[in-house]
Structure formats: C-alpha cells, structure tokens
N, C-alpha and C positions, 0 to 999 in steps of 0.2 A: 504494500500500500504506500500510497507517494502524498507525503505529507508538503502543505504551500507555509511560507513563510508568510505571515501577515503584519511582521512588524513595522511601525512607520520608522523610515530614516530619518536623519536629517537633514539628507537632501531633499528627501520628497514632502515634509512638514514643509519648510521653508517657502519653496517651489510654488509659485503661483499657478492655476492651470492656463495654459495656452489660452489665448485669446483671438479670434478671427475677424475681430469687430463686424461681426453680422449677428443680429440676434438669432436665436434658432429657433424662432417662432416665423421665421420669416418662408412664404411657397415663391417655389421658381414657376416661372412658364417654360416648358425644355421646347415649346417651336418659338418664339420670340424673345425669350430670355429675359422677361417683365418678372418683378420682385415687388412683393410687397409683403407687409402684415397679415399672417394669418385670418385678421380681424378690420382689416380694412381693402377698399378699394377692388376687391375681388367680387363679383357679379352671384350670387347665389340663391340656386333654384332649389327652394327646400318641397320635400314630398313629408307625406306623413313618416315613411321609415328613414329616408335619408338626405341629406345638402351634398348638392352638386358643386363645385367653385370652378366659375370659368373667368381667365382672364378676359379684361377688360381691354385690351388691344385687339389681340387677336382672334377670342371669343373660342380659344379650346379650352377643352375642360381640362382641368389640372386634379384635381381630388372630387371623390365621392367618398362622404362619409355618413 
C-alpha cells in the first residue's frame, strides 16, 4: 500500500497560488472568442428543466445547463 505525504512545506504555505487575472466564472465563445461573466451579457433561453447561454455576437450556444 502507497502511502501520500500530506504535509504543508514551507515553500508551499508561503506560495501564493498562480494567478491568470481572469476570473473563473468567466464562458468563452470557442467560434468568436467573446468573454464574459457567467452572469452577464450572455442571451439566455431558460425552459422549465434547463438555460441555454448563447452568445451575444455571434448567437451560438455556449452552455446548456
């Protein structure tokens, strides 16, 4: 049996985690590359079971949830 080390170092306490400056709440559009807020400016078609999010450019759908 293979036992994990889970102790904090002091390099890893210190260590800030990486930063991308993009939030990660944020949907891409993968044909126009339009970015926004999960909660803004995204066009959405809600049904009783599920929301659709279509960009606002280019009018593909990016998520159904």
């Amino acid at each position: 049996m293979t036992s994990i080390d889970s102790r904090c170092t002091a390099a890893s306490a210190e260590a800030p985690p990486p930063t991308t400056g993009r939030r990660k709440s944020l949907l891409f559009c993968p044909t126009c590359e339009f970015e926004s807020s999960a909660d803004e400016k995204w066009i959405v078609h809600a049904t009783a079971d599920e929301r659709e999010l279509v960009c606002p450019d280019c009018r593909s759908t990016v998520a159904t949830r």
